[in-house]
C-alpha positions as CSV (number, residue, x, y, z in Angstrom):
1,X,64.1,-76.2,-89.4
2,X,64.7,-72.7,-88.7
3,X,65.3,-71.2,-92.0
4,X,63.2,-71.5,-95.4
5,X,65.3,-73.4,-97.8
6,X,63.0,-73.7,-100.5
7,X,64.5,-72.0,-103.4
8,X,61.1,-70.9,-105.1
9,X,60.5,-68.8,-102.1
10,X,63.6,-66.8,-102.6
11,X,63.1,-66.8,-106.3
12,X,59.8,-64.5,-105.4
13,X,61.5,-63.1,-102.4
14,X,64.0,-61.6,-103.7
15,X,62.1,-59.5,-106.5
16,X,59.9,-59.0,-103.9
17,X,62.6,-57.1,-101.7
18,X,63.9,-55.2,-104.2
19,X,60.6,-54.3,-105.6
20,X,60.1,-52.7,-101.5
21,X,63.2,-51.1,-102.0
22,X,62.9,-49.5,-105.2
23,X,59.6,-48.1,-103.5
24,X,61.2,-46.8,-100.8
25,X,62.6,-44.2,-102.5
26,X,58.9,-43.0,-103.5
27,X,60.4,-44.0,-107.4
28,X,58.0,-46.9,-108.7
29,X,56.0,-46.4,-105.1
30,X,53.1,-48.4,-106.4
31,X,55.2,-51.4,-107.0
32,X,56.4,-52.1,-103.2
33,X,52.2,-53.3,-102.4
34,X,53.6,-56.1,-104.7
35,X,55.7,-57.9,-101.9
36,X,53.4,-59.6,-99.6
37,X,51.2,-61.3,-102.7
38,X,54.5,-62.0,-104.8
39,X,55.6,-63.6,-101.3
40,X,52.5,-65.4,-100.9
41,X,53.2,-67.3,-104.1
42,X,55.4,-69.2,-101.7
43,X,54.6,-69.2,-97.8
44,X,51.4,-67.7,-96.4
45,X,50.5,-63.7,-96.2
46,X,50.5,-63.7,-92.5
47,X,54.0,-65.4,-92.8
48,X,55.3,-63.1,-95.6
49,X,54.4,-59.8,-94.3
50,X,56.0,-61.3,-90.7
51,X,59.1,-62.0,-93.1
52,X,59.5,-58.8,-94.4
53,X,59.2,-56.5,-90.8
54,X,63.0,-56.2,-90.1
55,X,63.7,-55.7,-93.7
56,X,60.9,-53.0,-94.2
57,X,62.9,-51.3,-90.6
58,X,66.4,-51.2,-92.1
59,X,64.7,-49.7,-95.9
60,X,62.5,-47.4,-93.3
61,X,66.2,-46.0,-92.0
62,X,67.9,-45.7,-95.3
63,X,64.8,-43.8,-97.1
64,X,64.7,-41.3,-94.1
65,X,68.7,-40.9,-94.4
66,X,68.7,-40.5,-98.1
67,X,65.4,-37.9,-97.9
68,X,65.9,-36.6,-94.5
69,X,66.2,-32.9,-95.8
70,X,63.3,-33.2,-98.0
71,X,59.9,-33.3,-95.8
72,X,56.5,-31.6,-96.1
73,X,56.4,-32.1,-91.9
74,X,53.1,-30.2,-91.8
75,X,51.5,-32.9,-94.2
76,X,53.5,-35.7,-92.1
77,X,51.8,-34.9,-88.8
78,X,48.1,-34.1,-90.7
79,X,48.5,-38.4,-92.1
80,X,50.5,-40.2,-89.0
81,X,47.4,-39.6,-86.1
82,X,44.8,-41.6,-88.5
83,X,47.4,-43.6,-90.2
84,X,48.4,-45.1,-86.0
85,X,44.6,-45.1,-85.8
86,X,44.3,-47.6,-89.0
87,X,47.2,-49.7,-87.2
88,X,45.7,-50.2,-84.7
89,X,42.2,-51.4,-86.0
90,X,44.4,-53.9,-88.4
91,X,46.0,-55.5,-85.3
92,X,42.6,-55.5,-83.8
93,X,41.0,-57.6,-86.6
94,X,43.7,-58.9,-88.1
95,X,42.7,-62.7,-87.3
96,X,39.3,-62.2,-88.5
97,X,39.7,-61.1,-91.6
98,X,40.5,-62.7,-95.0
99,X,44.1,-61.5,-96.3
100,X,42.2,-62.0,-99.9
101,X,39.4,-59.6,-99.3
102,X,41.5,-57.0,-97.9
103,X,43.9,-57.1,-101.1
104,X,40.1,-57.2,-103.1
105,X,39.1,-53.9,-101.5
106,X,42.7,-52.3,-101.6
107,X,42.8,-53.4,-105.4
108,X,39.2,-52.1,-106.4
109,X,40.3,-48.6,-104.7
110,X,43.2,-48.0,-106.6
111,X,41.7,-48.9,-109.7
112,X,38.9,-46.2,-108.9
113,X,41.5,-44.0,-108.6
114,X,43.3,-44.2,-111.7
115,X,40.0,-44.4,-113.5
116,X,39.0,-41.1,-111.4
117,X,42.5,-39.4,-112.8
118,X,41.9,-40.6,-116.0
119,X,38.1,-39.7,-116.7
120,X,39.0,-36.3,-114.9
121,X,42.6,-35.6,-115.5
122,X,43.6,-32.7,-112.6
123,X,44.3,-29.5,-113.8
124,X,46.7,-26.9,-112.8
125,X,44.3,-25.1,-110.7
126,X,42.6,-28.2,-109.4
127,X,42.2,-28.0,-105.4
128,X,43.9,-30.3,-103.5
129,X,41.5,-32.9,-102.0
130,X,39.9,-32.1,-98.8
131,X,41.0,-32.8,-95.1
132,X,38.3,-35.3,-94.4
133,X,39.7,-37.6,-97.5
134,X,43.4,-37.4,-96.4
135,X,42.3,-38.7,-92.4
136,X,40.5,-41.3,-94.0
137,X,43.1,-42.4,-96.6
138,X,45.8,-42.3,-94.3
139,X,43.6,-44.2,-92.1
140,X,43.3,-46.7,-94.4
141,X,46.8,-46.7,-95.4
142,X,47.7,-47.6,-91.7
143,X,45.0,-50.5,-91.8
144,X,46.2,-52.4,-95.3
145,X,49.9,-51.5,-94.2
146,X,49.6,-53.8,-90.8
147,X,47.1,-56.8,-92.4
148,X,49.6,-56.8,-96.1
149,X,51.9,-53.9,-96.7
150,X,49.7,-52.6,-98.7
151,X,49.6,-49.2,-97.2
152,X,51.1,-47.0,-100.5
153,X,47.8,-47.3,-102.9
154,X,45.6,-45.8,-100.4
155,X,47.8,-43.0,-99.4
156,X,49.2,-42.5,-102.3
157,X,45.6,-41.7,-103.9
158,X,45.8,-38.4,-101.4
159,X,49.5,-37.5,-101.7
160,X,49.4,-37.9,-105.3
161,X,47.1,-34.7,-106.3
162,X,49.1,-32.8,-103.7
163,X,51.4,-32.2,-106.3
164,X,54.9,-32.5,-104.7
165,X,57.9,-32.7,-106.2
166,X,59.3,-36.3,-106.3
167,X,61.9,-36.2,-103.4
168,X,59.4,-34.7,-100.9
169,X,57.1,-36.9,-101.9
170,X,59.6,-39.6,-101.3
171,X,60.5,-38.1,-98.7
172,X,57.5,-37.7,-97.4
173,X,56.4,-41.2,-97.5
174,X,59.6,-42.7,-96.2
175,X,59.0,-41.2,-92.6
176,X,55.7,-42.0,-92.8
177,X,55.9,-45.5,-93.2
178,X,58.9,-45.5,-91.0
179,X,56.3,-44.8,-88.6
180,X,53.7,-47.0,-89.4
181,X,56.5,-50.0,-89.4
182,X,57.5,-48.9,-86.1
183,X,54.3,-49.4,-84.6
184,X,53.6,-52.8,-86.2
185,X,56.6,-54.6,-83.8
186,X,54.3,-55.1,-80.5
187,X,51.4,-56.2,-82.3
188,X,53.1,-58.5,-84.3
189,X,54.6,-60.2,-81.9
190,X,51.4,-60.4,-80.0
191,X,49.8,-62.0,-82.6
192,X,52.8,-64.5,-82.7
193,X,54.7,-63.7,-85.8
194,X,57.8,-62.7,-85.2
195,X,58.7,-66.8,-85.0
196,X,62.8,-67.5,-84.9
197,X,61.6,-69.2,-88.3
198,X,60.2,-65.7,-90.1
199,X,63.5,-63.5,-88.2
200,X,66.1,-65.9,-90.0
201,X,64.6,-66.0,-93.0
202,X,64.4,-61.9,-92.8
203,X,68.0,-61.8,-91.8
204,X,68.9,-63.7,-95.6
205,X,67.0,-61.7,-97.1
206,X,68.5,-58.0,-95.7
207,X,71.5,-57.8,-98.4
208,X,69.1,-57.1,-101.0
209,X,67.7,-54.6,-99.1
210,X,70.1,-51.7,-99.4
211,X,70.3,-52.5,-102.8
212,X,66.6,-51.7,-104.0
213,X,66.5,-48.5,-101.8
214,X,70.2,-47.2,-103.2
215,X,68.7,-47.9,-106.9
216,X,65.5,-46.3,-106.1
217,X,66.8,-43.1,-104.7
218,X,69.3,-42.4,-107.6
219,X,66.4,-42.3,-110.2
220,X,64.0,-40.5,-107.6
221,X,66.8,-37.6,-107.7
222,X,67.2,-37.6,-111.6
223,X,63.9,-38.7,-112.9
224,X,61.7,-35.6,-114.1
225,X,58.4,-34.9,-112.0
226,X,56.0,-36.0,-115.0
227,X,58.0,-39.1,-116.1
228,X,57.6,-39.8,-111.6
229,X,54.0,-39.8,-111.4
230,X,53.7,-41.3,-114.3
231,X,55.7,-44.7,-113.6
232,X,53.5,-43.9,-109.9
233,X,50.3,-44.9,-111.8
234,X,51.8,-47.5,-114.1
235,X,53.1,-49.4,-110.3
236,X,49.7,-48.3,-108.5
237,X,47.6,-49.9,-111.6
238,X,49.8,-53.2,-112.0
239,X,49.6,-53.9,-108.0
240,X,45.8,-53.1,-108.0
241,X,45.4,-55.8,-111.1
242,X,47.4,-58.2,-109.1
243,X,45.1,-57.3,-105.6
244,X,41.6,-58.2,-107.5
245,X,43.3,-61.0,-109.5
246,X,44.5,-62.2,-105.7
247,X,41.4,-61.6,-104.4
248,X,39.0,-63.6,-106.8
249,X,41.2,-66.2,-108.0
250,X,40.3,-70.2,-107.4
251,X,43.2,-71.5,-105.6
């Protein structure tokens, strides 16, 4: 068989797709770390964030055509060095780690984060956080990206208090990631993942693609910055519930 069949995979799939989408446009960002465990309901997380790699490319190219006028390039260049540097480590020890403990640790940080924003709400003359925390996030944005897609809550704990407005911060983030896809292709394949099986399966899934990202980037362009960020930390603290619970459930 070279195709998944089973229709309870597409009946998590396909949320989980346009959940990716909808993210894509930087509009409910925090809901797109959602995929791989929704997936994972179904087929394993090595196999689910294989699944996804051609469908994250063609959302990659639509976000970057959508937002392609609105970039903060300076902040771009500052996160992509670490955020290759976190890609590569993932590749590096991706078959030695447990899928759950990485969602546990990506999980606990964005909680700490919220609670952090919450405790100490930022005011309008907060600074913005300091260089050594953006390497690092974006580091560790690369790292989770390659072992789960689950690169957005760590780097969107140090865009976030940046302050941008919501289609540069979309924008932003979609060549970003575009990036950090990119560079995930070799080292998947190394590793043995990019199977006929997981690349016909992706190819049923791509119609729903377009559809998340065009949905997405319509209400990134009317949505009103506080009513953005605040639907950012509603996605960021539902996928970091759904990480822990991953991570210390019995299955």
């Amino acid at each position: 068989m070279f195709l998944i069949t089973d229709p309870t995979f597409y009946a998590v799939a396909i949320p989980a797709v346009l959940l990716l989408g909808i993210s894509k446009s930087g509009f409910g960002a925090g809901f797109g770390s959602l995929a791989v465990p929704l997936m994972a309901m179904a087929v394993t997380v090595p196999q689910a964030a294989a699944i996804l790699m051609p469908v994250l490319l063609l959302m990659d190219l639509l976000g970057m055509a959508a937002f392609r006028k609105n970039v903060d390039r300076r902040l771009l260049m500052f996160m992509l060095p670490p955020g290759l540097l976190g890609i590569v480590v993932g590749a590096l020890l991706f078959r030695e780690l447990d899928p759950k403990v990485v969602a546990g640790i990506v999980g606990v940080v964005t909680l700490l984060f919220l609670a952090q924003r919450l405790v100490f709400p930022p005011r309008a003359d907060s600074k913005p956080p300091p260089k050594w925390v953006g390497l690092l996030l974006s580091c560790t944005s690369g790292f989770t990206s390659f072992i789960a897609h689950a690169g957005g809550p760590p780097i969107n704990a140090y865009v976030i208090p940046l302050r941008l407005s919501p289609v540069v911060f979309s924008g932003t983030l979609a060549f970003f990631f575009f990036f950090m896809n990119l560079s995930k292709w070799i080292p998947y394949a190394w590793l043995g993942l990019l199977d006929v099986n997981n690349m016909l399966t992706s190819l049923a899934l791509l119609p729903f693609a377009p559809l998340g990202v065009w949905a997405g980037v319509r209400i990134a362009h009317r949505i009103k910055p506080q009513l953005f960020y605040r639907l950012l930390y509603l996605g960021m603290f539902l996928t970091g519930c759904k990480l822990v619970w991953d991570a210390v459930a019995i299955t």
